[in-house]
Backbone as numpy.savetxt, mean C-alpha at the origin, in Angstrom:
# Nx Ny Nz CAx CAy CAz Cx Cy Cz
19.62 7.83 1.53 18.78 9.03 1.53 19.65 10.26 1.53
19.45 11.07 0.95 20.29 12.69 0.83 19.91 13.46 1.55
18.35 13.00 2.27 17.98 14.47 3.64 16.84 13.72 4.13
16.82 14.22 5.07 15.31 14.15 6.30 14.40 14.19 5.22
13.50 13.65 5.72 11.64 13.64 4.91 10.91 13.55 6.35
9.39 14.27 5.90 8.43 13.79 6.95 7.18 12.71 5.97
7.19 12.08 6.86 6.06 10.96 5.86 5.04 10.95 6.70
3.64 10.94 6.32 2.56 10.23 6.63 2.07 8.94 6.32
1.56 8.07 7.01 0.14 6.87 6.48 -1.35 6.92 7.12
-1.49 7.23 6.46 -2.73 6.90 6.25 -4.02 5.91 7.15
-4.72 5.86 7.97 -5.84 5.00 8.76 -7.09 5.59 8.43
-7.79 5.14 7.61 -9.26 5.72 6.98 -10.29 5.36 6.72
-11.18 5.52 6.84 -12.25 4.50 5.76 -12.57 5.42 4.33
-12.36 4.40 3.11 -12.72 5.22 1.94 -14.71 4.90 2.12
-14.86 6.03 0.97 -16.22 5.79 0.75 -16.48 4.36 -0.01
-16.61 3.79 0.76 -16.53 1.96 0.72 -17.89 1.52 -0.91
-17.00 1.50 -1.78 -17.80 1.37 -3.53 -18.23 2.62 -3.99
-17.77 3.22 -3.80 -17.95 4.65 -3.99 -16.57 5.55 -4.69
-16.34 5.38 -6.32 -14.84 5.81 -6.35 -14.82 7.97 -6.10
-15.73 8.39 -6.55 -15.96 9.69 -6.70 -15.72 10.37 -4.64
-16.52 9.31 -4.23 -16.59 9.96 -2.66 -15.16 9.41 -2.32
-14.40 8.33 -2.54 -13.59 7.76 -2.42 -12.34 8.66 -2.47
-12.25 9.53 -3.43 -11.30 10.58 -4.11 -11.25 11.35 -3.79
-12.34 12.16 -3.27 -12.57 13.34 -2.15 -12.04 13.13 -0.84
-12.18 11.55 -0.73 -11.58 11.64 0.73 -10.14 11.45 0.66
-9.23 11.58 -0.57 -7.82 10.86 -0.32 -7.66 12.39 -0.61
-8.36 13.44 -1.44 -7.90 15.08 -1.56 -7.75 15.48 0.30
-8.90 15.02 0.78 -8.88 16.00 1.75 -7.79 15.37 3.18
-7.82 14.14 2.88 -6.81 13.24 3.97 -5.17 13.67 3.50
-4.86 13.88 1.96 -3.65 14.62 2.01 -3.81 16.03 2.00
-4.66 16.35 1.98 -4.37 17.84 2.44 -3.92 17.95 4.11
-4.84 17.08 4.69 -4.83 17.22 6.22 -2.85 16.75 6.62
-2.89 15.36 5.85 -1.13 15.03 6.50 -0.06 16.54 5.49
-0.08 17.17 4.30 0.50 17.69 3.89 0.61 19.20 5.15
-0.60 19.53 5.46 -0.39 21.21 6.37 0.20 20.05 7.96
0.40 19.04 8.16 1.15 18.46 9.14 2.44 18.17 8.77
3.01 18.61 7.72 4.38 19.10 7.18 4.52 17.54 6.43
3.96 16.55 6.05 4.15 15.51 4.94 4.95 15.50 3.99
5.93 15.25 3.46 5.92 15.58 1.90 6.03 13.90 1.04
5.55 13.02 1.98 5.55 11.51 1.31 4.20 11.24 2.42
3.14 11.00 1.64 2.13 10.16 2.17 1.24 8.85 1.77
0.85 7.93 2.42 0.84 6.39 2.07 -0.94 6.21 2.85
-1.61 5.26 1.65 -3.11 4.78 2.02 -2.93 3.79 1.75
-3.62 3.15 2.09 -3.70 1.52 2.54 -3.92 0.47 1.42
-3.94 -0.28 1.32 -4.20 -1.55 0.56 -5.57 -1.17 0.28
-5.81 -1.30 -1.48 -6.81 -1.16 -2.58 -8.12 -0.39 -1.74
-7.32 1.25 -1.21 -8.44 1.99 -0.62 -9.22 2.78 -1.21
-9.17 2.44 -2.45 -10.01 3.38 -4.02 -10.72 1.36 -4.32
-11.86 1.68 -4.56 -12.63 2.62 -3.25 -13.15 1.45 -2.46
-12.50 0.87 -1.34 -12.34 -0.14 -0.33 -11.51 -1.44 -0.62
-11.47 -2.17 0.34 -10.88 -3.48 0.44 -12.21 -4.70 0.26
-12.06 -5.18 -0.74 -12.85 -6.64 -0.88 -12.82 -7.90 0.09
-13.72 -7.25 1.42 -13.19 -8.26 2.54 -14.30 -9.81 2.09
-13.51 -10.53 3.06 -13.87 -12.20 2.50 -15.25 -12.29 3.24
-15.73 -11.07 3.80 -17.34 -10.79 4.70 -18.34 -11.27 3.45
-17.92 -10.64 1.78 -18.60 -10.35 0.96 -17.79 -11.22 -0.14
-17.05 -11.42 -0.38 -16.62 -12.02 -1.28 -16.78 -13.93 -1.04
-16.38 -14.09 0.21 -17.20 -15.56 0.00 -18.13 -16.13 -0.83
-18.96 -15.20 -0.91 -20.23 -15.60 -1.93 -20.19 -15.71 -3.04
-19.01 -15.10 -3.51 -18.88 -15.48 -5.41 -18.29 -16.38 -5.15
-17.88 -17.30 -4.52 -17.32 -19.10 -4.65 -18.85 -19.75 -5.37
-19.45 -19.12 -4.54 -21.09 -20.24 -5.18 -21.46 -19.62 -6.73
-20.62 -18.54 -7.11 -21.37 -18.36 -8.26 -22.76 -17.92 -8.35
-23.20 -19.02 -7.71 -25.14 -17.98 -7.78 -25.67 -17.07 -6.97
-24.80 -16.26 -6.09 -25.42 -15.32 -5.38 -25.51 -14.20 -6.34
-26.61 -13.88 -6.22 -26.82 -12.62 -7.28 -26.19 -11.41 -6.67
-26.64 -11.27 -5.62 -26.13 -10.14 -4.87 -24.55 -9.73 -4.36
-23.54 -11.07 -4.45 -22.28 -10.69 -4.70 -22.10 -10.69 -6.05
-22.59 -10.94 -6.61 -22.31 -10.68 -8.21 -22.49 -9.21 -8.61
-23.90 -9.02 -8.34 -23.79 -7.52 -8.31 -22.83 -6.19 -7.85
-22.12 -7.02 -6.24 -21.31 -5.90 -5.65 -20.30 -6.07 -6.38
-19.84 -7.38 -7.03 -18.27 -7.50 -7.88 -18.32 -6.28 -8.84
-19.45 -6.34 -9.83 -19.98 -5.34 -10.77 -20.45 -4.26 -10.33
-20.31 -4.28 -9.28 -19.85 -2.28 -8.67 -18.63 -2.31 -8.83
-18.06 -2.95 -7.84 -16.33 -2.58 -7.72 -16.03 -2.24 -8.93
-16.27 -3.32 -10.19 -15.63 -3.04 -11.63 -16.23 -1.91 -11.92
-17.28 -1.21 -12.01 -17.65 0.17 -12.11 -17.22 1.22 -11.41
-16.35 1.05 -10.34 -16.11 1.89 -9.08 -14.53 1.92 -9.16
-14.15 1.06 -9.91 -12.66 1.04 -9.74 -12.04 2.43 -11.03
-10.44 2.39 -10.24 -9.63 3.01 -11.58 -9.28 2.19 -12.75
-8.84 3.04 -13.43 -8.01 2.81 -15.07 -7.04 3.93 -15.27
-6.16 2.95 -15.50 -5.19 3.67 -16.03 -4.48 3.57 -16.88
-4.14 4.88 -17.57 -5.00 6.20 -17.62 -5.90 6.43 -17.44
-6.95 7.26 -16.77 -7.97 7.76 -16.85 -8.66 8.40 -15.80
-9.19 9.12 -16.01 -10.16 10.30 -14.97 -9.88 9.98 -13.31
-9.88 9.09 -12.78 -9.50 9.04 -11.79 -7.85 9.33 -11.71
-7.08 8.70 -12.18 -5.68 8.87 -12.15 -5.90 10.48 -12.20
-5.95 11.15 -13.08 -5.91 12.49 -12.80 -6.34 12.94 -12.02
-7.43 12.99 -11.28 -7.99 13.41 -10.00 -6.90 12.67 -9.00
-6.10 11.59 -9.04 -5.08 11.00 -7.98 -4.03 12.02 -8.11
-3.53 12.51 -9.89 -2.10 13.74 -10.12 -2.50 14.55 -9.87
-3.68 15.34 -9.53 -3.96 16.76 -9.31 -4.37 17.14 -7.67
-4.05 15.70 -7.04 -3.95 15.71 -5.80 -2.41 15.96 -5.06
-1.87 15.12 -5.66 -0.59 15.39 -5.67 0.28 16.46 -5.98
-0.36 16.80 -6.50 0.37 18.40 -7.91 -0.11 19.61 -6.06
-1.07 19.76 -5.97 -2.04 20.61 -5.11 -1.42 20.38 -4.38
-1.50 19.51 -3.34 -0.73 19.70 -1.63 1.17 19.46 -2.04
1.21 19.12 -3.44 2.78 19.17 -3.08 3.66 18.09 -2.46
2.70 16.62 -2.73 2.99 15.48 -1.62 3.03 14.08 -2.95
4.36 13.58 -2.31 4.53 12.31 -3.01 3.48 11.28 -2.29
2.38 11.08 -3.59 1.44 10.53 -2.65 1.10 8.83 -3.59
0.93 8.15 -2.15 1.26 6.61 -2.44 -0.30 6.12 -2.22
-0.69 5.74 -3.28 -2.53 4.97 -3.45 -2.65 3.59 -3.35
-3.64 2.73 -2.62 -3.77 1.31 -3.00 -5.21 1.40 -4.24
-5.35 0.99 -5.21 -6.32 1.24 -5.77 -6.74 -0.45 -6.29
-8.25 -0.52 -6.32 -8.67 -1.75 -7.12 -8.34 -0.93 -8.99
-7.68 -1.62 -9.76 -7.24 -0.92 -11.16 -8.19 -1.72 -12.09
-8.97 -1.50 -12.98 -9.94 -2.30 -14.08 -8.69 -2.14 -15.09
-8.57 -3.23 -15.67 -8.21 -2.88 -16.89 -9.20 -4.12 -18.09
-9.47 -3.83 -18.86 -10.88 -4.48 -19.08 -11.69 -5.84 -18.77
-11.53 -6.55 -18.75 -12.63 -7.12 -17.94 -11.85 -7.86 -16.53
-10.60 -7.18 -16.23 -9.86 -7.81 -14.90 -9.41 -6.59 -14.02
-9.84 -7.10 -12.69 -9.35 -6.15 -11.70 -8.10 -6.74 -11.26
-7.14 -5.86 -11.06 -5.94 -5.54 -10.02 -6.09 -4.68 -9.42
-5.32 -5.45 -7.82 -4.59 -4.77 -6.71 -3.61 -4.11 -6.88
-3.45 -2.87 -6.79 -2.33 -1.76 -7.76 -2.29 -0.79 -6.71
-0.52 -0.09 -6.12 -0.35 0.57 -5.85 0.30 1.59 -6.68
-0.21 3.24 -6.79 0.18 3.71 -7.43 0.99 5.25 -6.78
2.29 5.62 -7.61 3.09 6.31 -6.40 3.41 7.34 -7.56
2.26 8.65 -7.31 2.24 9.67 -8.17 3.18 11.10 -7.49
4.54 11.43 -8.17 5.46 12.86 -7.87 4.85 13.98 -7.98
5.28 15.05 -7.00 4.25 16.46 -6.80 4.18 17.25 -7.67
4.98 16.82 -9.19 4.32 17.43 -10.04 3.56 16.53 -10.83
2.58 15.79 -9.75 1.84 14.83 -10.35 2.20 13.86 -11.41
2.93 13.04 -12.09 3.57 12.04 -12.71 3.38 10.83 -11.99
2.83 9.87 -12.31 2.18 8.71 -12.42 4.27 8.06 -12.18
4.42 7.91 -11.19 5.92 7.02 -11.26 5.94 5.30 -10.77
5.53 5.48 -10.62 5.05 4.01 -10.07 3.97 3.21 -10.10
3.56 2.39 -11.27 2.47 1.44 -10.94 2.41 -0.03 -10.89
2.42 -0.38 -9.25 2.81 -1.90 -9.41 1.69 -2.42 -9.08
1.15 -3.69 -9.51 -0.06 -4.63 -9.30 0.67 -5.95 -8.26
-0.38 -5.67 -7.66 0.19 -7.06 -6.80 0.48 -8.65 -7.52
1.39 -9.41 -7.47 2.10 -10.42 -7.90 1.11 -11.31 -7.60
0.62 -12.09 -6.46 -0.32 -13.17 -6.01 -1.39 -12.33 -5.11
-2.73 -12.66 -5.38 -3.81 -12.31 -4.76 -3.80 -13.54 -3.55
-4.24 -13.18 -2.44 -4.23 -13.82 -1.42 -5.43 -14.73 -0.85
-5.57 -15.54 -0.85 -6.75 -16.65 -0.33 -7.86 -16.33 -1.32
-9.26 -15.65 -0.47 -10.43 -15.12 -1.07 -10.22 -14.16 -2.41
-8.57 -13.14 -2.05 -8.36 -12.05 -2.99 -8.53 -12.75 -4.67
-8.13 -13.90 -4.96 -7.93 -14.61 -5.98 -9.57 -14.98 -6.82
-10.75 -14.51 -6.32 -12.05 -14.36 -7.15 -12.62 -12.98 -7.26
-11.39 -11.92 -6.96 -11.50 -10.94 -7.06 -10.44 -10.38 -8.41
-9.25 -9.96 -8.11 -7.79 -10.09 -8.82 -6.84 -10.86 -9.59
-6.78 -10.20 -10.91 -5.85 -10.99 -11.53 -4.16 -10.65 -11.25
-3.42 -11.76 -11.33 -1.81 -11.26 -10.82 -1.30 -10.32 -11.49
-0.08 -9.43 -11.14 -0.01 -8.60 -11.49 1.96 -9.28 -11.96
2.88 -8.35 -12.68 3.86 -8.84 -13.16 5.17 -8.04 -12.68
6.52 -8.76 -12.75 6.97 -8.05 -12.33 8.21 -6.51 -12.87
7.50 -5.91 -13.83 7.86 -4.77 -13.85 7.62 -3.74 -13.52
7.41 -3.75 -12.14 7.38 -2.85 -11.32 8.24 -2.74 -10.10
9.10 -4.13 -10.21 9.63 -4.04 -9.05 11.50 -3.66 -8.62
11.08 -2.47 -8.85 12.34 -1.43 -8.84 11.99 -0.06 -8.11
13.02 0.78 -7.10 12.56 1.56 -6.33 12.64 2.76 -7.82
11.87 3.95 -6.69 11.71 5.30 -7.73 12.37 6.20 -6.64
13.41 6.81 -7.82 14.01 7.52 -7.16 13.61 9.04 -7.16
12.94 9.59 -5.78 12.28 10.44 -5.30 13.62 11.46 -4.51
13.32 12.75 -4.68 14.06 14.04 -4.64 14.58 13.42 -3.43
14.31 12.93 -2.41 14.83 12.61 -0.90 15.52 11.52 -0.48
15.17 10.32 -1.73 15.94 8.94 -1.13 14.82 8.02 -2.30
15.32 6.96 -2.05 14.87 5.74 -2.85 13.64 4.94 -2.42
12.72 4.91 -3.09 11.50 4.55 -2.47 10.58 3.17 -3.30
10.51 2.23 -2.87 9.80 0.92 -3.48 8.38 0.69 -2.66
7.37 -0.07 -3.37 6.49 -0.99 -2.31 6.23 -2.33 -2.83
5.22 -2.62 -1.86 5.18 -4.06 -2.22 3.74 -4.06 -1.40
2.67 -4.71 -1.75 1.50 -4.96 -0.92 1.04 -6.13 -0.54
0.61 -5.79 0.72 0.55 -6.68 1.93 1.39 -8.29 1.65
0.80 -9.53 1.38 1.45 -10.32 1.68 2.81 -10.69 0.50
2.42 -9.69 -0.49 4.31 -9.73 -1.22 4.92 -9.46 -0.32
5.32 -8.88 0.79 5.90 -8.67 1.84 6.92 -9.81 2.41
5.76 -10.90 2.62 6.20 -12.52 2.42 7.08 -12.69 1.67
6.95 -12.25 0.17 8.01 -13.20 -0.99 9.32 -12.53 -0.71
10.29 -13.21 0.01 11.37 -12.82 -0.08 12.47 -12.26 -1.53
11.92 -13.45 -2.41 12.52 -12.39 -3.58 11.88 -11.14 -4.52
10.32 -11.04 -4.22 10.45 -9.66 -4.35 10.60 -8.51 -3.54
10.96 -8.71 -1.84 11.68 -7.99 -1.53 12.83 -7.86 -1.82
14.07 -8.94 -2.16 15.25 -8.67 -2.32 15.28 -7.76 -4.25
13.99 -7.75 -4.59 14.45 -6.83 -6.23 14.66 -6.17 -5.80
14.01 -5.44 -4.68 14.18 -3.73 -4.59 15.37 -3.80 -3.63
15.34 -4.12 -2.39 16.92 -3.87 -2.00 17.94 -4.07 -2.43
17.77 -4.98 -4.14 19.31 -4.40 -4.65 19.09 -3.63 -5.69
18.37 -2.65 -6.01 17.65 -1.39 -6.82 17.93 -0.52 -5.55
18.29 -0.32 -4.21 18.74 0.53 -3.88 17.90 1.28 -2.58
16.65 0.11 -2.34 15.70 0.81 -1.71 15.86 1.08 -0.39
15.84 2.43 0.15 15.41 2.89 1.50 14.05 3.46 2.35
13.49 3.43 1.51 11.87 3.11 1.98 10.99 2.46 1.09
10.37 1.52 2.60 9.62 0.58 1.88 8.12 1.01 2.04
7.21 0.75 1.26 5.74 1.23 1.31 5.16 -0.11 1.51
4.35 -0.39 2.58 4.14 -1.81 2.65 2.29 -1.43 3.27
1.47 -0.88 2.06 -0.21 -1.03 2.36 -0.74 -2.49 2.33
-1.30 -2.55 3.52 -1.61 -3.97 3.19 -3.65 -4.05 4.48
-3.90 -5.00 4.08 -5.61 -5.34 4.63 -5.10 -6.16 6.05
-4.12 -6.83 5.91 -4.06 -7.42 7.21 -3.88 -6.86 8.96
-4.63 -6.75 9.65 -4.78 -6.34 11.25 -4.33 -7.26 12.23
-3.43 -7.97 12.19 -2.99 -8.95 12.56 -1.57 -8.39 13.74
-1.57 -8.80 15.03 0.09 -8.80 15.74 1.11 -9.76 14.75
0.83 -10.73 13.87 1.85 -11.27 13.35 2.23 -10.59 12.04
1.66 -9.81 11.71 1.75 -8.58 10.83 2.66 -7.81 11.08
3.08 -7.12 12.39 3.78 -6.40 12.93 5.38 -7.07 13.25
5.26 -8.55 13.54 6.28 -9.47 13.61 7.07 -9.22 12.23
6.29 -9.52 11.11 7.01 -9.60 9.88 7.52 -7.82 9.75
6.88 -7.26 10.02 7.47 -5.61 9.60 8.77 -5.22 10.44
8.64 -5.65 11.56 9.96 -5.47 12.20 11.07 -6.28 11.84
10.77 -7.50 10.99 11.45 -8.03 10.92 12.06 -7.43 9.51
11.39 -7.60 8.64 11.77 -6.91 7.58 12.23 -5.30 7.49
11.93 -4.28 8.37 12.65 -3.50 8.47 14.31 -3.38 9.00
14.83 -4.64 9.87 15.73 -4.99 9.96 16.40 -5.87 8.87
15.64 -6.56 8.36 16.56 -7.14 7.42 17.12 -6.31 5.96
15.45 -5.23 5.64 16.33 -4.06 4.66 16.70 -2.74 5.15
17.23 -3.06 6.60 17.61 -1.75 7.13 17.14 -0.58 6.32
15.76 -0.72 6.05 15.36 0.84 5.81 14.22 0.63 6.32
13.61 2.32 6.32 12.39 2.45 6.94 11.17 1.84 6.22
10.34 1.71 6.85 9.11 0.85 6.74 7.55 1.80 7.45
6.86 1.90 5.84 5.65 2.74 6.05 4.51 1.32 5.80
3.37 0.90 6.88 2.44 0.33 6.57 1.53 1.03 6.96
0.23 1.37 5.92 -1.60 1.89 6.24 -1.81 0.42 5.96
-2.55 0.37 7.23 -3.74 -0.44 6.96 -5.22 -0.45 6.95
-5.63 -1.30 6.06 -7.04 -1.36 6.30 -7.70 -0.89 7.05
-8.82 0.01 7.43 -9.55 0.42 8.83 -11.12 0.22 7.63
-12.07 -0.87 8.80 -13.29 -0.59 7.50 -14.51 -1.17 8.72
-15.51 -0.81 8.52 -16.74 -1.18 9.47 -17.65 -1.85 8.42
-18.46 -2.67 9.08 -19.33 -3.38 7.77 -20.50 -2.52 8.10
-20.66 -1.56 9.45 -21.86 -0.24 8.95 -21.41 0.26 8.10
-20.32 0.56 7.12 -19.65 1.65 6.66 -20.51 1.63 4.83
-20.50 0.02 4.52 -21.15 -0.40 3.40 -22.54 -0.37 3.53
-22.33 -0.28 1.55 -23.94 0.27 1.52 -24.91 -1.39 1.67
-26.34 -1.02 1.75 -26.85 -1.85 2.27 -26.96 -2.90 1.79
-26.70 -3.14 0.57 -27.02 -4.12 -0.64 -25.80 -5.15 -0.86
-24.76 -4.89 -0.14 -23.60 -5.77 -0.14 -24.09 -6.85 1.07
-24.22 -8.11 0.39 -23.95 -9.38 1.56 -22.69 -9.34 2.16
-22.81 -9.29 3.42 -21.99 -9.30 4.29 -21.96 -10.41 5.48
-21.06 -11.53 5.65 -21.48 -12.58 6.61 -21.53 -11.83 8.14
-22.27 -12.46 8.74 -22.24 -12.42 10.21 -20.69 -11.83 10.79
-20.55 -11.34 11.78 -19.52 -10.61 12.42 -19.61 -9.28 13.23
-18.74 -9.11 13.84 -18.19 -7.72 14.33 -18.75 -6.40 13.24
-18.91 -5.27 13.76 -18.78 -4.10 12.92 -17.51 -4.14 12.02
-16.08 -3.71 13.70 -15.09 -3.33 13.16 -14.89 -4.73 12.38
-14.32 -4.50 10.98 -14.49 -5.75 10.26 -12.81 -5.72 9.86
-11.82 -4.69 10.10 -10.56 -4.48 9.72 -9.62 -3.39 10.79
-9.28 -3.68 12.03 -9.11 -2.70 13.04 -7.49 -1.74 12.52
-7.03 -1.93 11.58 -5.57 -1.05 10.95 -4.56 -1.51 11.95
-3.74 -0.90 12.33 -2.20 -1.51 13.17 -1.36 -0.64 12.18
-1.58 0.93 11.38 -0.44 1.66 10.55 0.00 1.71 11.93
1.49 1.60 11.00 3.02 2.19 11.93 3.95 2.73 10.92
4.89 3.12 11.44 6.22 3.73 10.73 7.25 3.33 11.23
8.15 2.53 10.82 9.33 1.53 11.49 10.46 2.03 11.03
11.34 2.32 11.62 12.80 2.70 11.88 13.40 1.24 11.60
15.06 1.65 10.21 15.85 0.39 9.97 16.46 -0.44 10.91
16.04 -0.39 12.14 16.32 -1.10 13.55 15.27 -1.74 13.52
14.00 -1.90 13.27 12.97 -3.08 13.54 11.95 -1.87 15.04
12.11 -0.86 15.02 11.91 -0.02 15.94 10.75 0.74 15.11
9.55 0.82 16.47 8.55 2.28 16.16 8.77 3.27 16.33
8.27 4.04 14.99 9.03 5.40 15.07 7.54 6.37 15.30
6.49 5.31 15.03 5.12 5.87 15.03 3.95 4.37 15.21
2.75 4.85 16.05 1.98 3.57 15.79 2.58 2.76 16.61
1.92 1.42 16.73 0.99 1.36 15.91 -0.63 1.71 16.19
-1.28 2.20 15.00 -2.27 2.65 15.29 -3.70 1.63 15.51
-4.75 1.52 16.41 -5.72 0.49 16.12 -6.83 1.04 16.63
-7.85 0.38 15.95 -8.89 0.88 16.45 -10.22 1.48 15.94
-9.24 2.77 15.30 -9.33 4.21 15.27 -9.31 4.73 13.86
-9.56 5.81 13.38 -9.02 6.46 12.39 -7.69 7.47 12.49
-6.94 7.66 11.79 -5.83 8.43 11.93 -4.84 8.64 10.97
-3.62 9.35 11.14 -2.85 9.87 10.31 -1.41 9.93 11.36
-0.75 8.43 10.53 0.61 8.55 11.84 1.65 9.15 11.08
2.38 10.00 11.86 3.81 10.54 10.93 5.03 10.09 11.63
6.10 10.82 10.99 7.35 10.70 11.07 8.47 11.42 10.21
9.94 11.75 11.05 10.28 12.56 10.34 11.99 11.23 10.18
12.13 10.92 9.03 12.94 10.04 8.73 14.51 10.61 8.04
15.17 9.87 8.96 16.72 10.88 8.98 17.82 9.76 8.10
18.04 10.25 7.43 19.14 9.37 6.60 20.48 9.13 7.46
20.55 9.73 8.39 22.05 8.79 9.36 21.23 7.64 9.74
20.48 7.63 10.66 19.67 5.85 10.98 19.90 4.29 10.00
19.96 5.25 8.48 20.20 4.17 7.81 21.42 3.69 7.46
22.36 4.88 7.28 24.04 4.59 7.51 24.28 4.05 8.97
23.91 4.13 9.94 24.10 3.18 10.82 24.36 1.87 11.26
22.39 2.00 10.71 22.37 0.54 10.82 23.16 -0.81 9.44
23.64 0.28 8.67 23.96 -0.20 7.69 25.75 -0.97 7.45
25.92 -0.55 8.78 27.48 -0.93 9.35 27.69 -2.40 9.43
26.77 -2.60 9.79 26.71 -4.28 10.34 26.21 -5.18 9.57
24.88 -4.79 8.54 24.42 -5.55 7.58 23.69 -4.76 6.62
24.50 -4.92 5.32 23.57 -4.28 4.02 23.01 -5.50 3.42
21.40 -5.93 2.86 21.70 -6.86 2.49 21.66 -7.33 0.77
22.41 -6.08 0.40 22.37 -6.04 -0.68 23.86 -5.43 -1.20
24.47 -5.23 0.03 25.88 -4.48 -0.16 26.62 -5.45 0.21
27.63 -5.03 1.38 28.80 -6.28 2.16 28.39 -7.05 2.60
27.05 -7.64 2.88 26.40 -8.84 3.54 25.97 -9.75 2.59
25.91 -9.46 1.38 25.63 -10.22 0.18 26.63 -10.53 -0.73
26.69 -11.53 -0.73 27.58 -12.47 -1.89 26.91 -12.80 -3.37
26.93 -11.65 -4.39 26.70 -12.22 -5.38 27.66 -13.06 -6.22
28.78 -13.63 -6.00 29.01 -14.43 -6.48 28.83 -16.22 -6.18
27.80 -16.13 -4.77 27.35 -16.89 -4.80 25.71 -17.06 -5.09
25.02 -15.70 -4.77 23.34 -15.93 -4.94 23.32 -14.55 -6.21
22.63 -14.50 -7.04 22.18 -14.07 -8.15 20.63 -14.14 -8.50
20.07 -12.74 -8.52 18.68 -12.56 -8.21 18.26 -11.64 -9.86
17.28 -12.74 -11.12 16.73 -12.23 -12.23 15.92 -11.79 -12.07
15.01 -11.09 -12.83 13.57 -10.62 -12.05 13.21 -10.39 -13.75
12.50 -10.89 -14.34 11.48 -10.89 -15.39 10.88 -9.60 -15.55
10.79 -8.54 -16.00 10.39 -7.37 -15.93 9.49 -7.59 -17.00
8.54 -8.58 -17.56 7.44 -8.47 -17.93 7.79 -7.91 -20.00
């Protein structure tokens, strides 16, 4: 990193199938972390416009529920494209508060949805669009996989910046693309509310000695409209756990639960020369002449 940054993430509920109310709320949530001095801010796993919890998606296993069929065919109506009208309403958010701002979005591209994070520069430029690699359990009658040319950091005015969503987190070798692309912050939006969630982030912030931004999920099943089947359960249907982790495996913010919110942090590039004394693992701790990492860029 070449200087301090302050970062935000993100704890929200989007307007849950709703992409228009959905967009209003990511204008006015970076406006709110940007006048809290932001200039990198992060939303959660596919929060344009909600997370496809397995409350509602169970039901397209049977095929004949009409009524998850129907909500699938919102989402596909509700989702982005890109290019298109939403993406610009995502760059002219960005452009406006002046904030490298990091989206989970459901992405249509014609008749298939992806899990797509997208990481648009403050003069709004679309720099980053990666689709998630493997959809996860239920995610897989929702999402098609996504490939891997995306998985290289973007190098942002302040330091080197990659993500990966939620359980790519897991695949060790697409974490190791980006830590040897150079990455010092990792963007890690993901749906899972889990303490063993937090296990893996500390862990992985120690192993790529860089900092580590996760939003998570925050979603109520009052929050949806009435017409979505929803199984039996709790309200809170996704309680979040955002944090901001220091290249020590250390909170630097968070974690947050519960609640709605906006956790920050102001991230110092000595922390990472530090910790970087003892193990790079992509520098002196790595032997490429014994391990050698291809990555298919699609």
């Amino acid at each position: 990193m070449r200087r301090a940054v302050s970062v935000a993430c993100v704890q929200a509920e989007p307007a849950i199938l709703d992409l228009e109310g959905t967009l209003e709320r990511v204008d006015s949530l970076a406006a709110d972390a940007a006048e809290a001095g932001a200039e990198l801010v992060l939303f959660p796993e596919a929060f344009v416009p909600g997370y496809p919890s397995n409350r509602w998606v169970r039901h397209l296993a049977a095929g004949a529920d009409s009524a998850a069929r129907a909500t699938f065919a919102r989402l596909m109506r509700e989702s982005v494209e890109v290019p298109g009208a939403a993406c610009d309403r995502l760059a002219e958010t960005a452009k406006r508060h002046g904030l490298w701002l990091a989206v989970g979005a459901n992405e249509r591209a014609g008749g298939t949805l992806y899990n797509s994070l997208l990481l648009y520069a403050p003069d709004g430029e679309l720099r980053r669009h990666h689709r998630k690699l493997m959809p996860t359990n239920h995610e897989r009658l929702v999402w098609g996989m996504g490939d891997g040319s995306s998985l290289h950091t973007v190098d942002a005015e302040f330091g080197k910046v990659g993500g990966l969503i939620c359980w790519e987190m897991n695949m060790p070798l697409a974490r190791f693309a980006l830590y040897q692309d150079g990455l010092e912050i990792l963007l890690a939006p993901t749906a899972d509310d889990s303490e063993s969630w937090h296990d893996s982030m500390r862990h992985i912030a120690r192993e790529a000695r860089a900092y580590v931004l996760t939003s998570v999920v925050f979603q109520r099943a009052s929050s949806h409209p009435e017409d979505v089947p929803l199984a039996d359960g709790d309200d809170l249907m996704s309680r979040g756990g955002t944090a901001i982790l220091g290249p020590d495996g250390s909170y630097l913010a968070g974690p947050l639960w519960g609640e709605p919110g906006i956790v920050t942090a102001v991230l110092d590039p000595a922390r990472l020369d530090e910790e970087r004394q003892r193990f790079d693992p992509a520098g002196h701790y790595h032997r490429p002449d014994v391990f050698r990492l291809s990555v298919g860029r699609g």
